[in-house]
N, C-alpha and C positions, 0 to 999 in steps of 0.2 A: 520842507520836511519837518522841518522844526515847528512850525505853526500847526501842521498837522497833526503830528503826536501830541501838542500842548492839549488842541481841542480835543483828540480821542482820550487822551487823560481827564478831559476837563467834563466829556460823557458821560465816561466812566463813573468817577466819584457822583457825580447826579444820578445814576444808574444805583449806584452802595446805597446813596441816601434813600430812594425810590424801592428799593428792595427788604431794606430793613425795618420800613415801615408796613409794605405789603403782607411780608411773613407772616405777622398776625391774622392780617386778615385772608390771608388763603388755606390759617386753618379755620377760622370761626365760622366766616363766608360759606368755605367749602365743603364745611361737616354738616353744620346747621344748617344752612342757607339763612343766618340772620345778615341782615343789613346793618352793621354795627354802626351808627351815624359817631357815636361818642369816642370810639377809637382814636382820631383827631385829641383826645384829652387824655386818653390814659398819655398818649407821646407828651403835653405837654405836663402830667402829674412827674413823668422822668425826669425831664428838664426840670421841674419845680426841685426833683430828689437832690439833683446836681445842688442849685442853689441854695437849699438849705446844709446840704450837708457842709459845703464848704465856708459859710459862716460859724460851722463848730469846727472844723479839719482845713486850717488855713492852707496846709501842705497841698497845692492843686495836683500833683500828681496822685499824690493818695486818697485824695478825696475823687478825683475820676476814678479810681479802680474801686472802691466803695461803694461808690453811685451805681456802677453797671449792676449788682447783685443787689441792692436795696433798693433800687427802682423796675429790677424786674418783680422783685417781691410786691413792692407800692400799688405799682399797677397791673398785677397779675390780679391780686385782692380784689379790688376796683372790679376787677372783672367777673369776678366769681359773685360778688355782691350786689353787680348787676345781672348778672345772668339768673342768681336765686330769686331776687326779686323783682326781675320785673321778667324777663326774656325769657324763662322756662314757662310763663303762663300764653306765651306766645310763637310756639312753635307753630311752621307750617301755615303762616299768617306773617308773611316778610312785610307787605306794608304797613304795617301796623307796628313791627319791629323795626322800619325804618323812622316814621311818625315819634314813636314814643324814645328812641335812642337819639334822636333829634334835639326833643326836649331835654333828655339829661344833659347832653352835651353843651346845651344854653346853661343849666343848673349849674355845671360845674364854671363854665366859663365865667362865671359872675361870682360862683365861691372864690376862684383865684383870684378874682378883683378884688373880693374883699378882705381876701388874708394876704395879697403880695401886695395891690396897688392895682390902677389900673397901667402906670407906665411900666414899659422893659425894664427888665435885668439885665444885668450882663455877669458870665459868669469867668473865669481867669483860666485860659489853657495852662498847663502844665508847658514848660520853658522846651522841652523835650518837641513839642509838639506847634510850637509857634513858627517855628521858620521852615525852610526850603530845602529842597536834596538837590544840588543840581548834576546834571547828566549830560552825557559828551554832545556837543552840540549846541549849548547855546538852552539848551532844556530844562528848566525846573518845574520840582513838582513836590504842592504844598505836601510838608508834615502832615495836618491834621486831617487831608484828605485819604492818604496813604495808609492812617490809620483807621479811619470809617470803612474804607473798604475791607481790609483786615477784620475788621468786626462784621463786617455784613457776611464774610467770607469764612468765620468762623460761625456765625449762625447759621447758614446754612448749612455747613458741614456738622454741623451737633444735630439741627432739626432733620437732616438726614439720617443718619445712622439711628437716632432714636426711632424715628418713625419706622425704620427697616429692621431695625436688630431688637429693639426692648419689648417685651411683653405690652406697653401702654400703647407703644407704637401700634403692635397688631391689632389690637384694642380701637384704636380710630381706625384704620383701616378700614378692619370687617363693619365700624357704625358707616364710612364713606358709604362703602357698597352695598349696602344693604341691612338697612337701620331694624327691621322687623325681624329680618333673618339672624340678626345679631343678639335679637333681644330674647328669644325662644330658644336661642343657643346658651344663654347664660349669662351675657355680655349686661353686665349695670350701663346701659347705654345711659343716664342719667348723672351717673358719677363718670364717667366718659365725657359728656358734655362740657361738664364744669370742669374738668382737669386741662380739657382742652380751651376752652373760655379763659383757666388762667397762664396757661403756655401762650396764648394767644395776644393776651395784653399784657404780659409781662415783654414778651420781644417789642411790644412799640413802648413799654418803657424804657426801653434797653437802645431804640432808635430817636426817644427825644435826648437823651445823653447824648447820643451823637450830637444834635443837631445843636446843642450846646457850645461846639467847638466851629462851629458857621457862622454863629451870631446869637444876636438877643435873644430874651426867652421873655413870653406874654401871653396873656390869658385867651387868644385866637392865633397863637402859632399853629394848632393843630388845624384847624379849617381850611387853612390855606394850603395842608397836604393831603387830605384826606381821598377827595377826588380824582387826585393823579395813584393814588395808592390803588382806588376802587378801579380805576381803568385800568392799572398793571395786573391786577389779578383775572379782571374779569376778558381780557383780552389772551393772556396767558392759556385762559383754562380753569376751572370753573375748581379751586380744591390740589389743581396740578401747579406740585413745588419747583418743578424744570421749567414749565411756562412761565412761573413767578420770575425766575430767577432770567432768562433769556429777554421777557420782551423789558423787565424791570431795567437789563444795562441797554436793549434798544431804542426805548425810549429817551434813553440819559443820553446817550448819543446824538438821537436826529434833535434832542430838544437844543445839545450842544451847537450842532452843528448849522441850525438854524439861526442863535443868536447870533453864530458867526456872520453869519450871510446875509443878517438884517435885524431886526429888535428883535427883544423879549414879547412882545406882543405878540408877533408876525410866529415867531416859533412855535409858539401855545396853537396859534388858530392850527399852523403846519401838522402838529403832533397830533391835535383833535380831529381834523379832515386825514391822517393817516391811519385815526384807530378807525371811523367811521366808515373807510373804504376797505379795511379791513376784517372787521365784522361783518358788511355784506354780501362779502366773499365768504366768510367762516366763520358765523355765527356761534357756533359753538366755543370759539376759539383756538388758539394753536396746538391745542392736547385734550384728549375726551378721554373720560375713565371709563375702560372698558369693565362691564360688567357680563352676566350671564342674564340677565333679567329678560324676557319676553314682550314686556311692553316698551 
């Protein structure tokens, strides 16, 4: 019992990490249909936010609560800057927007070479968040994990409510469902874009913070998530924040539960032949937006 809940714990938190990374891209992905390749950076422009900050804000605790708001800001920016120029002359032409956000992504990965270094950082959890909770049984379970899920848990409950209750929210909405009908309606589908472009990369700024508190940060930490992020959303459902949210802790799970049972190698291949027989079955993915539309 006690091994078993360590792993569905140990799921879990790869599930928070896995989800707080996707959020962005299940609204950019799902509104636009851009292929954001450079996503992978604005996460690592967060973690850069952490590290800088706390070279001026020695206090680790205050400088992580700092970070969360100045690295959604950092790389919400980032987003809108790329979305003005380069990805609004590219709608409706996703390979071309995967191509050309490719290369930013290389651009920036070498600017962070050249302003941090090419070696890791490391950045100092707050004391609060370094050790263990343990639980009757023989069970612990890290601080700093407990806390990313708390945050992935809070973002989804704010990108909920906003999406459903605020004016902006209905605003992406009616651009989801019907981008033309939105626009004849009145809807700045334009200034829609870019609001949601910078909601969108400020949350994977607000997800390299996390990932701060895992380990090192470097100038190709974002690479090495991008592609589990792109199969959680695209497996989910194409825009749909419950499929985000669902296959994001199932995957953290079986990727869990496979290390258990064998390497980290064997896992990866595990999870990638489950999405693959997955989508052959339901190509569309676990949630389709219904719309009224005829074609």
């Amino acid at each position: 019992m006690t091994v078993l809940f360590g792993q569905l714990f140990t799921g879990v938190s790869i599930g928070a990490v896995l989800l707080l990374i996707a959020l962005g891209l299940a609204l950019t992905f799902g509104q636009m249909g851009v292929i954001n390749m450079a996503h992978g950076e604005f996460i690592m422009a967060g973690a850069y936010t952490t590290y800088v900050l706390q070279q001026v804000i020695t206090a680790a605790g205050w400088s992580l609560l700092i970070a969360l708001p100045v690295a959604f800001v950092v790389a919400g920016a980032m987003g809108v800057l790329l979305e003005t120029l380069l990805i609004r002359r590219l709608y409706a032409r996703p390979l071309d927007t995967l191509l050309v956000t490719w290369g930013v992504s290389l651009i920036l990965q070498q600017l962070a070479r050249d302003i941090f270094g090419s070696p890791n950082v490391q950045t100092r959890a707050p004391d609060l968040l370094t050790g263990n909770i343990g639980l009757p049984g023989g069970i612990t379970v890290a601080n700093n994990r407990l806390f990313i899920l708390a945050l992935a848990g809070g973002a989804v409950v704010a990108l909920t409510v906003a999406l459903r209750f605020s004016p902006l929210g209905r605003r992406i909405r009616a651009v989801v469902q019907n981008r033309d009908l939105a626009a004849v309606s009145g809807i700045a589908t334009a200034r829609v874009d870019r609001t949601t472009f910078f909601v969108g990369s400020g949350l994977a700024g607000i997800a390299g913070v996390a990932l701060t508190l895992l380990g090192p940060i470097g100038p190709t930490m974002g690479t090495n998530l991008i592609i589990d992020a792109f199969l959680v959303v695209v497996v989910g459902g194409i825009g749909q924040l419950r499929g985000t949210v669902i296959v994001a802790f199932a995957l953290g799970v079986l990727q869990a539960t496979g290390e258990y049972l064998t390497t980290l190698s064997v896992a990866k291949v595990m999870v990638f032949i489950a999405i693959v027989a997955f989508l052959q079955w339901r190509p569309q993915g676990l949630f389709t937006l219904r719309t009224r539309s005829l074609a």
